[in-house]
N, CA, C and O atoms as CSV, one atom per row, in Angstrom:
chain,resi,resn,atom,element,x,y,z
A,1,UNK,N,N,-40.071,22.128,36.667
A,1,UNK,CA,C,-39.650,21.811,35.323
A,1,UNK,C,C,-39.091,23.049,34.622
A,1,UNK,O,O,-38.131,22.988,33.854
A,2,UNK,N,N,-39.642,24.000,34.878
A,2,UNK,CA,C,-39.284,25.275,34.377
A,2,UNK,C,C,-37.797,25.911,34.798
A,2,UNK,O,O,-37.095,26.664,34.122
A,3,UNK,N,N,-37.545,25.377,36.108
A,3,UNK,CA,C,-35.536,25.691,36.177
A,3,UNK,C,C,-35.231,25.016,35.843
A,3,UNK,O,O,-34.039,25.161,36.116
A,4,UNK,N,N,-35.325,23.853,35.168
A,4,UNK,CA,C,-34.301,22.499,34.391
A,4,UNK,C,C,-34.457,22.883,33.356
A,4,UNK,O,O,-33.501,22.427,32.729
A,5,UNK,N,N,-35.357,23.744,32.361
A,5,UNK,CA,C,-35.688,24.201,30.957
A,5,UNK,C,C,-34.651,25.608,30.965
A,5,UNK,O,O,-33.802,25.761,30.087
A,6,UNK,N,N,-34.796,26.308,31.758
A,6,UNK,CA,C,-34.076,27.328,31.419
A,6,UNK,C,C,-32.050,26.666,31.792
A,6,UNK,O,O,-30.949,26.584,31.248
A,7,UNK,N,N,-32.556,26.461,32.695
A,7,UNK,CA,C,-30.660,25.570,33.173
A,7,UNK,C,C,-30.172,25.504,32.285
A,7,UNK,O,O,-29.362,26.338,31.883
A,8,UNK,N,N,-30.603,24.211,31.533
A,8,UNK,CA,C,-30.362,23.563,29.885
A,8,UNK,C,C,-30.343,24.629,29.172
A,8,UNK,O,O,-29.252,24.831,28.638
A,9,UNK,N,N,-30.845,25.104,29.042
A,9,UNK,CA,C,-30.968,27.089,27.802
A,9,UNK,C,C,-29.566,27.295,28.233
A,9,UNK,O,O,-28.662,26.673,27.676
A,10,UNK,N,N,-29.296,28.266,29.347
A,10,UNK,CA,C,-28.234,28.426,29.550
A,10,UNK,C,C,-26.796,28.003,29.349
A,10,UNK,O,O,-25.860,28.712,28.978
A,11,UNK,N,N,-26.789,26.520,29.708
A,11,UNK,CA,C,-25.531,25.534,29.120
A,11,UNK,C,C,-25.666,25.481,27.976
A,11,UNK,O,O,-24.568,25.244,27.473
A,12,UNK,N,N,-26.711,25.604,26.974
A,12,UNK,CA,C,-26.783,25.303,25.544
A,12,UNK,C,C,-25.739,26.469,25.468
A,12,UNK,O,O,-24.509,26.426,25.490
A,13,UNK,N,N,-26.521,27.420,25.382
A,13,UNK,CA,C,-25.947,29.256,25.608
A,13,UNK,C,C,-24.188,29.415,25.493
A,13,UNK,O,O,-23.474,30.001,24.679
A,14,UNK,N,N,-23.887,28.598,26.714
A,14,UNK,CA,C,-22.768,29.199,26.885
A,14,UNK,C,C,-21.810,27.980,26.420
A,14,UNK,O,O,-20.658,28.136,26.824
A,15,UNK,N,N,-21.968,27.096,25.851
A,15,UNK,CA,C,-21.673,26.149,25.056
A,15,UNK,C,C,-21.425,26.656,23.945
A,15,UNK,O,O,-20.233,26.770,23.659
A,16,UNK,N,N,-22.452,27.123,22.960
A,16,UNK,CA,C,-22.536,27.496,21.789
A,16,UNK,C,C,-21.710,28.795,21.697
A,16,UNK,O,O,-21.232,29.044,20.591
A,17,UNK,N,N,-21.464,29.706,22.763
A,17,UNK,CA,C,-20.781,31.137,22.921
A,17,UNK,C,C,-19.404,30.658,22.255
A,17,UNK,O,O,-18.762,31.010,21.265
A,18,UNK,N,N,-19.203,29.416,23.544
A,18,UNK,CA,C,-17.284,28.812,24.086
A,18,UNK,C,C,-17.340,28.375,22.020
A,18,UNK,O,O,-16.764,29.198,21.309
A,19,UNK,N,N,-17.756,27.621,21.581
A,19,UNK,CA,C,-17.479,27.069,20.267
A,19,UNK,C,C,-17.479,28.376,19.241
A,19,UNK,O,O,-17.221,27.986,18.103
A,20,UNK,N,N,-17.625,29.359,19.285
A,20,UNK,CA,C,-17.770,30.516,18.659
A,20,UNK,C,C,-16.377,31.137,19.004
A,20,UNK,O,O,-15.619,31.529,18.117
A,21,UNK,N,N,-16.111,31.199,20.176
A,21,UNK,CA,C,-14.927,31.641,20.692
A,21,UNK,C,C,-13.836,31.149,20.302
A,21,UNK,O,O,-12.880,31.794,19.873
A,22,UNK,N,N,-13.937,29.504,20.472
A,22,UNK,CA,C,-12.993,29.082,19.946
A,22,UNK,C,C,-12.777,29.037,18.380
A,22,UNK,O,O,-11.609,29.110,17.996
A,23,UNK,N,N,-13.819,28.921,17.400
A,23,UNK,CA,C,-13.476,29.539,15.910
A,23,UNK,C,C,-12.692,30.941,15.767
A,23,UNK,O,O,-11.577,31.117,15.275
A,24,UNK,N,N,-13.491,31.805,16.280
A,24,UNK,CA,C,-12.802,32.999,16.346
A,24,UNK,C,C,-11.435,33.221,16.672
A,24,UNK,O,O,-10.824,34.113,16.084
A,25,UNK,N,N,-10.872,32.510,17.547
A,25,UNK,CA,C,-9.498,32.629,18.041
A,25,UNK,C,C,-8.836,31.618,17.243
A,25,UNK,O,O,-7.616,31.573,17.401
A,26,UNK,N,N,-9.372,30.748,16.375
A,26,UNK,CA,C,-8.616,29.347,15.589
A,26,UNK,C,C,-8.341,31.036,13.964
A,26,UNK,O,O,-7.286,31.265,13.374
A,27,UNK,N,N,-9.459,31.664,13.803
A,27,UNK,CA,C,-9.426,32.147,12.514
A,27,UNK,C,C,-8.496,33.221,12.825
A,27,UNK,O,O,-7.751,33.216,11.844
A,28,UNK,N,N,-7.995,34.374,13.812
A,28,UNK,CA,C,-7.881,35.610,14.230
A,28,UNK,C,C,-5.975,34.985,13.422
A,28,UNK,O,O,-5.496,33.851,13.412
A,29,UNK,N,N,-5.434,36.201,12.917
A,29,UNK,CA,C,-3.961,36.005,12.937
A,29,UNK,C,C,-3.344,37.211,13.367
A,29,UNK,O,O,-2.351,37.385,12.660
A,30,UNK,N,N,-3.466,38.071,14.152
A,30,UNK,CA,C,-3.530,39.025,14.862
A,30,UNK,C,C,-3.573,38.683,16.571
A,30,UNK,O,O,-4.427,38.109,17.246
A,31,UNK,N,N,-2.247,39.308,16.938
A,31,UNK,CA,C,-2.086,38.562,18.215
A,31,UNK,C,C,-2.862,39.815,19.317
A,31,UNK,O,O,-3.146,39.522,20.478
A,32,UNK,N,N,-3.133,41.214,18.729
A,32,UNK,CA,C,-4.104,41.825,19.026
A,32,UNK,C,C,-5.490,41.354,19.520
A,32,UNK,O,O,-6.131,41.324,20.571
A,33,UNK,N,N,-5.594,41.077,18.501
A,33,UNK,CA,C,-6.715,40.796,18.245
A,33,UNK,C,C,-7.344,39.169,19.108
A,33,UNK,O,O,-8.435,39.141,19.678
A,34,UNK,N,N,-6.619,38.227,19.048
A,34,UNK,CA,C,-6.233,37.534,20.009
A,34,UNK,C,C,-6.748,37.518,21.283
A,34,UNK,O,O,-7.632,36.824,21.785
A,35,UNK,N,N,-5.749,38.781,21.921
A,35,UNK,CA,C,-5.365,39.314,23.230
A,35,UNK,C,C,-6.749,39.576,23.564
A,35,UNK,O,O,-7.199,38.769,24.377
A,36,UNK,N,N,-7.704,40.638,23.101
A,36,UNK,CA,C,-9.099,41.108,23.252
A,36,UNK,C,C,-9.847,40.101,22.834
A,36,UNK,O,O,-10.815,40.245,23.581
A,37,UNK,N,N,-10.089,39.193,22.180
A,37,UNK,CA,C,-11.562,38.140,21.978
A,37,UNK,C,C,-10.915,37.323,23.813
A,37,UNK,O,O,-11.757,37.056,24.671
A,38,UNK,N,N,-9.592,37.100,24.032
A,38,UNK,CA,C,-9.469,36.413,25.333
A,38,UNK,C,C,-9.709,37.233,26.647
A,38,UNK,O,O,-9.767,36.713,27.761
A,39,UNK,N,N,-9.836,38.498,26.408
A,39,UNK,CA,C,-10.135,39.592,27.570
A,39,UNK,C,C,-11.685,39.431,27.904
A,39,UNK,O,O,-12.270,39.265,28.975
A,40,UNK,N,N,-12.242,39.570,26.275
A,40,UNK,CA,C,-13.701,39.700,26.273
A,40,UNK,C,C,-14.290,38.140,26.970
A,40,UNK,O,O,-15.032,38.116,27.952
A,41,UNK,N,N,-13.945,37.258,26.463
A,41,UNK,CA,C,-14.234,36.132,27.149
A,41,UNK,C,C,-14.242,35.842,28.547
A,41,UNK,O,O,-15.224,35.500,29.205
A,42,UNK,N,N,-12.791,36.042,29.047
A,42,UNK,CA,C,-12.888,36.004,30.720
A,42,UNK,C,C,-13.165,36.716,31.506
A,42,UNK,O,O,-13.227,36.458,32.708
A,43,UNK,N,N,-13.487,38.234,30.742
A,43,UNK,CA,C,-14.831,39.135,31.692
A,43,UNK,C,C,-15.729,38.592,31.894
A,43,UNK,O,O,-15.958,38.178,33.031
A,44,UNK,N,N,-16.790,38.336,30.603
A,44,UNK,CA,C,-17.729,37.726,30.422
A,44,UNK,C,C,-18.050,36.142,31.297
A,44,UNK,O,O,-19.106,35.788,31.822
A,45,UNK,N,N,-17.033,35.564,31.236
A,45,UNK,CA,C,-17.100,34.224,32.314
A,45,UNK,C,C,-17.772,33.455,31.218
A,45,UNK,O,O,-18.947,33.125,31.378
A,46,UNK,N,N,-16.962,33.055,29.826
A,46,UNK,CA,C,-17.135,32.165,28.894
A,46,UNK,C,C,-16.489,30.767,28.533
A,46,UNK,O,O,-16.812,29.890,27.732
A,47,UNK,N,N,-15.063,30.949,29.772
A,47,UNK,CA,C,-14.441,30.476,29.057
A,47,UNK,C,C,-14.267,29.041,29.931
A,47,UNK,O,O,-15.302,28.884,30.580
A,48,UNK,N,N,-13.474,28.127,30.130
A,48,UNK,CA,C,-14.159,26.886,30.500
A,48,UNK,C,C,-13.814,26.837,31.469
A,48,UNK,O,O,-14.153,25.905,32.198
């Protein structure tokens, strides 16, 4: 039960990251700026 509790944590996790990400890049008007929240993301392995 305890790897299906954390599993679920995790997808919550990186669910809640991706919807953050995507505000951030809906608000950014800076194509800079842009460029790096999408760098930081697909290092990280956030993105879908």
């Amino acid at each position: 039960m305890n790897s299906v509790t954390s599993s679920w944590r995790r997808r919550r996790q990186a669910a809640r990251t991706r919807r953050a990400l995507d505000r951030a890049l809906a608000r950014t008007s800076s194509p800079a700026m842009r460029d790096e929240l999408l760098t930081m993301a697909n290092s990280s392995g956030f993105t879908r």
